[in-house]
N, CA, C and O of each residue as an XYZ file, in Angstrom:
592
protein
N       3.688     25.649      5.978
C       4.561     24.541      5.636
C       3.928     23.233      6.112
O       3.718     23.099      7.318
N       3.651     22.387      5.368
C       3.673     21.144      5.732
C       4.591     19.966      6.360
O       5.705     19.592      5.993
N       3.836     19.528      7.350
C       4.782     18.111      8.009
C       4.515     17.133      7.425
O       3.407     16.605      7.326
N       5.684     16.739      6.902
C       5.573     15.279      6.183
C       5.210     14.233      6.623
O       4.558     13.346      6.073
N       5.814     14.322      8.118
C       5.544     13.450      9.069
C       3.761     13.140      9.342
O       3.086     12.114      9.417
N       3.515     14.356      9.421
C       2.038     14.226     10.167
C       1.412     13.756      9.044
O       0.608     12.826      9.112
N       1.791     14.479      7.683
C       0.773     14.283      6.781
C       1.195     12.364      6.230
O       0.584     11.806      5.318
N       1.801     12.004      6.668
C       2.388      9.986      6.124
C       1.415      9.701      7.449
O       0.658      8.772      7.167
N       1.251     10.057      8.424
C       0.654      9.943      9.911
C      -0.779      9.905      9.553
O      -1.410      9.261     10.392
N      -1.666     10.473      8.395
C      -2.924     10.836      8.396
C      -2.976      9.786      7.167
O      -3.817      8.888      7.152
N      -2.237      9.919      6.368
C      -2.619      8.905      5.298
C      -2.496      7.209      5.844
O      -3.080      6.465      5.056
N      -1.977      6.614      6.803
C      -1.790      5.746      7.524
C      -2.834      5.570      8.192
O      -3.579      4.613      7.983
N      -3.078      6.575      9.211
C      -4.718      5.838     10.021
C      -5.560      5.901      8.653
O      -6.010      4.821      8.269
N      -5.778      6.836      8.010
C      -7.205      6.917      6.770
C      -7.132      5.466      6.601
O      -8.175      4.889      6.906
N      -5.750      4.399      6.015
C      -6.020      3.479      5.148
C      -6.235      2.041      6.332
O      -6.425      0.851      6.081
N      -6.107      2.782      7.690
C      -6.029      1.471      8.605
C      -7.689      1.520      9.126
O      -8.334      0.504      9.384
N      -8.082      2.555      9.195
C      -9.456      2.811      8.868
C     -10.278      2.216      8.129
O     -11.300      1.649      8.515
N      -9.827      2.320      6.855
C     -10.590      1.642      5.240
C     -10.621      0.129      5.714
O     -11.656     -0.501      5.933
N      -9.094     -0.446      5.862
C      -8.635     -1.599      6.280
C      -9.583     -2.394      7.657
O      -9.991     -3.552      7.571
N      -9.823     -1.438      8.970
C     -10.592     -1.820      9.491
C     -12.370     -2.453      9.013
O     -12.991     -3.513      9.095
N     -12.571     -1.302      8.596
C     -14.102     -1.531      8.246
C     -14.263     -2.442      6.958
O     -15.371     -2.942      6.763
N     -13.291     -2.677      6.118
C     -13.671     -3.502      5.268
C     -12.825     -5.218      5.727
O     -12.746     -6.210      5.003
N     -12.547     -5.124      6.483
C     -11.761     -6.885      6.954
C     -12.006     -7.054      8.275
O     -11.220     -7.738      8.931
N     -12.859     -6.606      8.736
C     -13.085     -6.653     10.393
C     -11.873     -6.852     10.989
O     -12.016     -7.138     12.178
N     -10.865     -6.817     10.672
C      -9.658     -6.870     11.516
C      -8.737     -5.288     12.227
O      -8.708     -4.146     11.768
N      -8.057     -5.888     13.532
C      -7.898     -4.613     14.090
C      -6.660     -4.414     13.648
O      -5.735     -5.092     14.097
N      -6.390     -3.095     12.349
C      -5.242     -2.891     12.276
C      -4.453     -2.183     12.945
O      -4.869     -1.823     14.046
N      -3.243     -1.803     12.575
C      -2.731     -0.852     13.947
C      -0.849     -0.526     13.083
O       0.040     -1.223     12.594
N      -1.089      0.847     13.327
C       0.276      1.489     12.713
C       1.074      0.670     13.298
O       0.881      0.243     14.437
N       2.440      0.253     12.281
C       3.720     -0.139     12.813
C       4.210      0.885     13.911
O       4.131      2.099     13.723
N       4.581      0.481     14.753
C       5.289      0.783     15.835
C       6.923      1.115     15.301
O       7.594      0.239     14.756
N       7.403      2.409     15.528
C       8.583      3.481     15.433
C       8.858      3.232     13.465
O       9.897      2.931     12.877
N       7.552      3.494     12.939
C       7.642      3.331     12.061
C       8.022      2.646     10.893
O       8.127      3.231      9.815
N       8.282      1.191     11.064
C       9.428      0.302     10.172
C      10.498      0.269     10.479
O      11.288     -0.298      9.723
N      10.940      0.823     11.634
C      12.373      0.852     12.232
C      12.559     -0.580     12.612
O      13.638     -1.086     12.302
N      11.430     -1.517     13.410
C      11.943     -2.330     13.579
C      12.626     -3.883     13.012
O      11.705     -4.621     12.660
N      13.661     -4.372     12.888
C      14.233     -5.334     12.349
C      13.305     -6.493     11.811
O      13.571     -7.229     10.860
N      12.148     -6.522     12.605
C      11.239     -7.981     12.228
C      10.185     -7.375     11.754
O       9.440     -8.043     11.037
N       9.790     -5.714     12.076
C       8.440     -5.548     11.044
C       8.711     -4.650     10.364
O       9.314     -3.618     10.659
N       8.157     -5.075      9.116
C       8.508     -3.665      8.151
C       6.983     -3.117      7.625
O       5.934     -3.664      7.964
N       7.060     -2.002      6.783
C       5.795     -1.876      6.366
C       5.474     -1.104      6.992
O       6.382     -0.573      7.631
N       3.573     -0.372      7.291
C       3.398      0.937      7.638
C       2.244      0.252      8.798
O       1.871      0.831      9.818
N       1.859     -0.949      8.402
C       0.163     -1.222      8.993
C       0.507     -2.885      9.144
O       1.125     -3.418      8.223
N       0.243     -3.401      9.899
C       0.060     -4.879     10.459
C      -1.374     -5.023     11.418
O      -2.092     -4.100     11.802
N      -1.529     -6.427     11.658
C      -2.267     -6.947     12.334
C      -1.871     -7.426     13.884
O      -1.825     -8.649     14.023
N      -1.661     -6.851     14.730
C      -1.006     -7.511     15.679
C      -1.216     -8.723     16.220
O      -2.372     -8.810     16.635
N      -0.255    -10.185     16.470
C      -0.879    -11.147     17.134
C      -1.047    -11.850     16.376
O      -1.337    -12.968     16.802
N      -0.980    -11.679     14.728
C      -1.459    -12.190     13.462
C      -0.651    -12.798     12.771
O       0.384    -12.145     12.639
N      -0.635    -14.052     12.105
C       0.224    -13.766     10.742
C      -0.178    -12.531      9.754
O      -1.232    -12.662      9.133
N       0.290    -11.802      9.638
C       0.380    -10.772      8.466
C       0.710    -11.404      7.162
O       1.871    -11.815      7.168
N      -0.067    -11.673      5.780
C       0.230    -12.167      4.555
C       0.911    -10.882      3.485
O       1.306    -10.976      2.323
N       0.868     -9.955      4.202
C       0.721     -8.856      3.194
C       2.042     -7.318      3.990
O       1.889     -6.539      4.931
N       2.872     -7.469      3.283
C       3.591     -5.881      3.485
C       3.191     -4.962      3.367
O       3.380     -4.543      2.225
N       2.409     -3.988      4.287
C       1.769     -2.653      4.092
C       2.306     -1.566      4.009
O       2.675     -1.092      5.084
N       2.563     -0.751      2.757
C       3.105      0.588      2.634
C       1.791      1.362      2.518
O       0.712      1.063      2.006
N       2.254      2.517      3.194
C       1.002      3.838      2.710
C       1.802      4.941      2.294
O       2.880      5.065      2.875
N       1.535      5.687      1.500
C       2.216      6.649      0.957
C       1.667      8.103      0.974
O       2.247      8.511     -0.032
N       1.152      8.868      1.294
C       0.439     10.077      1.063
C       1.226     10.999      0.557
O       2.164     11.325      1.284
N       1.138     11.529     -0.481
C       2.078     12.658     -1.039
C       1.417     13.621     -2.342
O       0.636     13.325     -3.246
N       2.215     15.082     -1.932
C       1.700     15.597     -3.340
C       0.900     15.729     -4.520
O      -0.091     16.371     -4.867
N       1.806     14.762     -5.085
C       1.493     14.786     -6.631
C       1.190     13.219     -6.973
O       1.644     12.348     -6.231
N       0.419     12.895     -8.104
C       0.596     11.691     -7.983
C       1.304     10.775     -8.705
O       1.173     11.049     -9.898
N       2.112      9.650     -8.514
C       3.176      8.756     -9.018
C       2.855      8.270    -10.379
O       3.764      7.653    -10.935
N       1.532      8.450    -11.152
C       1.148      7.985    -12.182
C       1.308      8.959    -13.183
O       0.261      9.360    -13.690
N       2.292      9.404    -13.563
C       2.752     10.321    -14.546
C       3.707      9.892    -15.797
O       4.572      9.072    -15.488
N       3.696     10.194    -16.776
C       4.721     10.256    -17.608
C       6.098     10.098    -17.498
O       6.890      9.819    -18.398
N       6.339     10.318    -16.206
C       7.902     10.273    -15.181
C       7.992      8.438    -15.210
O       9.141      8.120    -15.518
N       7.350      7.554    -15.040
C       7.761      6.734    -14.861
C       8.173      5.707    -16.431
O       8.232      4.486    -16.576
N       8.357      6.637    -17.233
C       8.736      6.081    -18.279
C      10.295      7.096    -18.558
O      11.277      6.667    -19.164
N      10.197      8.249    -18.051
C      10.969      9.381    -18.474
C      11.963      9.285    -17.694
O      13.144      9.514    -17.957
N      11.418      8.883    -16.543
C      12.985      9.471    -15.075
C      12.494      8.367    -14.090
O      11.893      8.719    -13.075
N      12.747      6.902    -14.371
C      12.423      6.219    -13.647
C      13.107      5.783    -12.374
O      12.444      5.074    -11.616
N      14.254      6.084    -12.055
C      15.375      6.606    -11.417
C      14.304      7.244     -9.967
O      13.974      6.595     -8.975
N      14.042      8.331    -10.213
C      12.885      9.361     -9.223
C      11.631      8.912     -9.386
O      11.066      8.819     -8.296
N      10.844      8.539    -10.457
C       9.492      8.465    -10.344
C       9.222      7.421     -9.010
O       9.375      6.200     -9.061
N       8.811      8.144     -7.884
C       8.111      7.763     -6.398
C       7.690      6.343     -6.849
O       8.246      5.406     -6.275
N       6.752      6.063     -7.833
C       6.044      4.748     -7.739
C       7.196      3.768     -7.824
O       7.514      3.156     -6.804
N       7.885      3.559     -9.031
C       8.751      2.312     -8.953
C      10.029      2.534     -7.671
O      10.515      1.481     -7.259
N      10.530      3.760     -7.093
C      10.755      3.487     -6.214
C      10.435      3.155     -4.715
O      11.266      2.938     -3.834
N       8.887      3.158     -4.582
C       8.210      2.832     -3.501
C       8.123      1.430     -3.472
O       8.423      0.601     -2.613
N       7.487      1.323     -4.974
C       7.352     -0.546     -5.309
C       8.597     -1.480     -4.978
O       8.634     -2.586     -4.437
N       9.761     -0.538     -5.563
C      10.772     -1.708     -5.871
C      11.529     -1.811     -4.046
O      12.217     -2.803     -3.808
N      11.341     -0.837     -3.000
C      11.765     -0.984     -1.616
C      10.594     -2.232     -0.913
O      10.756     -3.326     -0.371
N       9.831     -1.699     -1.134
C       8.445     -2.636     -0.421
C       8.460     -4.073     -0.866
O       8.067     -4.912     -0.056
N       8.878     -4.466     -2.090
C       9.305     -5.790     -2.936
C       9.800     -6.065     -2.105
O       9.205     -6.716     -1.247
N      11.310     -5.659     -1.924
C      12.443     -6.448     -1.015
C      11.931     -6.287      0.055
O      11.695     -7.485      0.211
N      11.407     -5.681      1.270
C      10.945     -5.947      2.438
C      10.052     -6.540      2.368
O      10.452     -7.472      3.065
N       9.133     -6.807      2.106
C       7.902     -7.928      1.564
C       8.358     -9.399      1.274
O       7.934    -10.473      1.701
N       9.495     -9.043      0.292
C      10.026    -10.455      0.205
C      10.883    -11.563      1.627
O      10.805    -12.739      1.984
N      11.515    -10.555      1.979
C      11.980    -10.495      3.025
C      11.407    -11.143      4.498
O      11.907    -12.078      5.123
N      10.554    -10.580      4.745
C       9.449    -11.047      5.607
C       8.697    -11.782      5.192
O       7.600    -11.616      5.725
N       8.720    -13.168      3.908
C       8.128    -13.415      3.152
C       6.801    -13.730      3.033
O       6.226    -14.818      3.013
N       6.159    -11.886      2.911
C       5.047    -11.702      2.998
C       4.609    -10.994      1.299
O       5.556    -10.553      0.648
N       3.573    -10.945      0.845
C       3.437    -10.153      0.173
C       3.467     -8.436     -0.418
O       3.169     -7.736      0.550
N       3.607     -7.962     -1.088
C       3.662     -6.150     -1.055
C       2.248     -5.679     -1.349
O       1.689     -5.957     -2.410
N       1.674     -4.951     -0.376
C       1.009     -4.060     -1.006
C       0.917     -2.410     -0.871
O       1.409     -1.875      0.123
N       0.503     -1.903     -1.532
C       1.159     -0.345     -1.708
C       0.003      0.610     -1.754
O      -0.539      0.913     -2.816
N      -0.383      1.100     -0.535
C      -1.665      1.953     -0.845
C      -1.220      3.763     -1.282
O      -0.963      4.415     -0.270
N      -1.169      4.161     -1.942
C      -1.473      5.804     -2.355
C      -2.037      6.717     -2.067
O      -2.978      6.557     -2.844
N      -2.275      7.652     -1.536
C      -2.888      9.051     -2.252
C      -2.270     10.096     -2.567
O      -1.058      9.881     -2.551
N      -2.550     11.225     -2.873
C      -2.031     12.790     -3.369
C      -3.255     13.629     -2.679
O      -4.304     13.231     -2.172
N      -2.731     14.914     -2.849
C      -4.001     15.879     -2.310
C      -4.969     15.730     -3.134
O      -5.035     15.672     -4.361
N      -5.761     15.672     -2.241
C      -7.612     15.561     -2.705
C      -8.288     14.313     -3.781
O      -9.332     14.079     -4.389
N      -6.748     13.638     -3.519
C      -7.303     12.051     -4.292
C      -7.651     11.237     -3.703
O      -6.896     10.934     -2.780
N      -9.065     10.328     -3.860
C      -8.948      9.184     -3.389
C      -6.996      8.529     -2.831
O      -5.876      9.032     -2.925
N      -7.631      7.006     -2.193
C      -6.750      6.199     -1.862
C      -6.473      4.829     -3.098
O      -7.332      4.027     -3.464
N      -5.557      4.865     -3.388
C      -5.118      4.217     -4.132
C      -4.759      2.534     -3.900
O      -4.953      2.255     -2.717
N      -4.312      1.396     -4.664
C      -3.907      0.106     -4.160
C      -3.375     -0.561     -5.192
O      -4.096     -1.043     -6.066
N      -1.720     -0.692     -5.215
C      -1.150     -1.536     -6.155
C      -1.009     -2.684     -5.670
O      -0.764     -2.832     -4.473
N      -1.150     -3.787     -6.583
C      -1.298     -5.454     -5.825
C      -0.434     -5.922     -7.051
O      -0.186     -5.131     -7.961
N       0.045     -7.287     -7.066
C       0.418     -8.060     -7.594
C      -0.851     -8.411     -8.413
O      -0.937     -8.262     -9.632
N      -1.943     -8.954     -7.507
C      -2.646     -9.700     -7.697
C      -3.911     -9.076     -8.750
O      -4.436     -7.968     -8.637
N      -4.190     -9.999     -9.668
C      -5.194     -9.487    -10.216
C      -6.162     -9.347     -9.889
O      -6.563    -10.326     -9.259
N      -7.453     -7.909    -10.052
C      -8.686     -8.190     -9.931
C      -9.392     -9.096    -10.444
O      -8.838     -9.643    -11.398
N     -10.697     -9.588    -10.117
C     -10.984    -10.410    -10.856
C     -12.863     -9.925    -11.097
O     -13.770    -10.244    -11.865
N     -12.694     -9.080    -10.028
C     -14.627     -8.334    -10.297
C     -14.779     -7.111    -10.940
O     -15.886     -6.574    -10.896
N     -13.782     -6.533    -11.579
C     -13.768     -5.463    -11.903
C     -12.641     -4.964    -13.156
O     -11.541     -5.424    -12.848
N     -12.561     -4.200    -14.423
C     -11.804     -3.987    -15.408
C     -11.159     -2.564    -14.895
O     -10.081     -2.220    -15.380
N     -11.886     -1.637    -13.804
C     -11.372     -0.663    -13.813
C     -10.110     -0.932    -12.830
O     -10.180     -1.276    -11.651
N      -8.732     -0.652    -13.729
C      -7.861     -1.159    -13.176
C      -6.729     -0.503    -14.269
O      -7.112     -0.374    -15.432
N      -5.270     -0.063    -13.902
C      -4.215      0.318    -14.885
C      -3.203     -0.950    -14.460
O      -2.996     -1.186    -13.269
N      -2.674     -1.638    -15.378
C      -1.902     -1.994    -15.012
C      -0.397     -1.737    -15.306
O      -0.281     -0.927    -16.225
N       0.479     -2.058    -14.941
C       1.943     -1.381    -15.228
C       2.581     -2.668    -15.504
O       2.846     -3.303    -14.483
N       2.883     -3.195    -16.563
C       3.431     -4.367    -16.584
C       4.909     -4.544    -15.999
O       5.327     -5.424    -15.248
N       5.574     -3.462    -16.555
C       7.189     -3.861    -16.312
C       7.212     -3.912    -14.481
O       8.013     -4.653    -13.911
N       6.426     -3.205    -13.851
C       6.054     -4.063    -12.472
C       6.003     -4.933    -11.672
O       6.472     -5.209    -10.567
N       4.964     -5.574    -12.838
C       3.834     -6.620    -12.553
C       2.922     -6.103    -11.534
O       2.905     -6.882    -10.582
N       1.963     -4.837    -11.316
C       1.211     -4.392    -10.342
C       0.102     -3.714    -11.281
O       0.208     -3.298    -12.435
N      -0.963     -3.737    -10.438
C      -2.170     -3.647    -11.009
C      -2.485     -2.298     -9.801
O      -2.223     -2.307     -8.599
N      -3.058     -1.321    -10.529
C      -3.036      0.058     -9.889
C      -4.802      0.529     -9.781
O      -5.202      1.260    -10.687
N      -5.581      0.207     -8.942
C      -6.893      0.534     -8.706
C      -7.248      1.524     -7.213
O      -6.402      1.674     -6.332
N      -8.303      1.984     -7.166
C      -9.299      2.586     -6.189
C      -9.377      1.638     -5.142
O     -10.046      0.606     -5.099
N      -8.639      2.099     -4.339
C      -8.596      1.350     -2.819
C      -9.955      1.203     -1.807
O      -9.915      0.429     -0.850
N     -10.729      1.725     -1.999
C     -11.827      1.406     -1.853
C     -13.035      0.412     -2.464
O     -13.940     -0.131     -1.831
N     -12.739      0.350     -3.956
C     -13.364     -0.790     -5.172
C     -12.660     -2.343     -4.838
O     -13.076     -3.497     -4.943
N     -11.684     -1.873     -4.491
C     -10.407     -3.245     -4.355
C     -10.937     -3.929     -2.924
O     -11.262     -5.115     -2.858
N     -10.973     -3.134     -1.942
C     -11.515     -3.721     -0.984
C     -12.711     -3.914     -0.635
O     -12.704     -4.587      0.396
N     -13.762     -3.663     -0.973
C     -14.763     -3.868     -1.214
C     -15.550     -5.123     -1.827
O     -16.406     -5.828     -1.293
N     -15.066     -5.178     -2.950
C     -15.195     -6.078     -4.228
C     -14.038     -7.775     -4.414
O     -14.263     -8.930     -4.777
N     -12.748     -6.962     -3.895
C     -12.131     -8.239     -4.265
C     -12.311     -9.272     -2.937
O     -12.445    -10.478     -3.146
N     -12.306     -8.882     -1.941
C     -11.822     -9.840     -1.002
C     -11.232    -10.591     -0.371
O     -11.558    -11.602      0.250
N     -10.101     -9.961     -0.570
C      -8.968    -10.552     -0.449
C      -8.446    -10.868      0.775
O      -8.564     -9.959      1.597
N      -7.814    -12.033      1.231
C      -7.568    -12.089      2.542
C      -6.145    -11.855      3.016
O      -5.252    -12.464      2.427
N      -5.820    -11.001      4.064
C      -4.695    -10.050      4.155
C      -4.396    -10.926      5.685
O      -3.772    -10.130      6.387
N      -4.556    -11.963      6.292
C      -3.988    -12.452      7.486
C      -4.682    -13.491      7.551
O      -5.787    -13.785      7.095
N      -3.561    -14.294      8.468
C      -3.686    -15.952      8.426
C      -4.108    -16.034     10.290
O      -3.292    -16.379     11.145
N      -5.345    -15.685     10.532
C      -5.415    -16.248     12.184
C      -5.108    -17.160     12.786
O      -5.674    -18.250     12.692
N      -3.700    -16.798     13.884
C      -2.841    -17.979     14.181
C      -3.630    -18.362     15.587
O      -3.268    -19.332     16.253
């Protein structure tokens, strides 16, 4: 049987990992998980302005299915997107939404468009652009904190 727990626990350092080595910045799991009132999200910068709401998701199967036209109600993605929106907004920071499933790469939905690269799905009724979390960070450059 799998722990859900552990396994959201492994997909979290993996992407604070990625996050490290590609932004030289020291990320660091939210503390009691998003429980707390002023931080939401999975991954922050401590000490930082944070520009960006960090969800990580590790699960199963993956959210890019036929379901999100069929049973959009359940399909994981628009309900991951549409919680992280309002806490993002909230903290008025941006959303971003990293992914995986078993034995998939890491995933990265942004608002924001790429601009070095076509390999990209986008989901309009969204507005999120769905790429390789590794290409995205790599390539785009995006800056995810304001050093206060």
């Amino acid at each position: 049987m799998v722990d859900s727990r552990a396994k959201g626990a492994r997909g979290e350092y993996l992407v604070r990992d990625m996050l490290r080595v590609h932004t030289g910045s020291k990320f660091e799991r939210v503390p009691a998980s998003g429980a707390l009132e002023y931080l939401k999200g999975d991954l922050y910068v401590p000490h930082t302005k944070n520009l960006f709401c960090i969800e990580v998701k590790n699960y199963e199967s993956s959210p890019l299915t036929d379901k999100i036209f069929t049973q959009p109600k359940t399909n994981n993605l628009i309900r991951w997107w549409t919680k992280l929106k309002q806490q993002a907004d909230q903290g008025k920071q941006k959303p971003l939404l990293f992914f995986k499933y078993n034995r998939s790469p890491v995933f990265v939905c942004t608002e924001i468009m790429p601009k070095t690269t076509d390999h990209y799905i986008v989901v309009r009724f969204l507005h999120i652009y769905v790429m390789l979390a590794e290409e995205w960070l790599k390539n785009e450059k995006v800056v995810l904190t304001d050093e206060l």
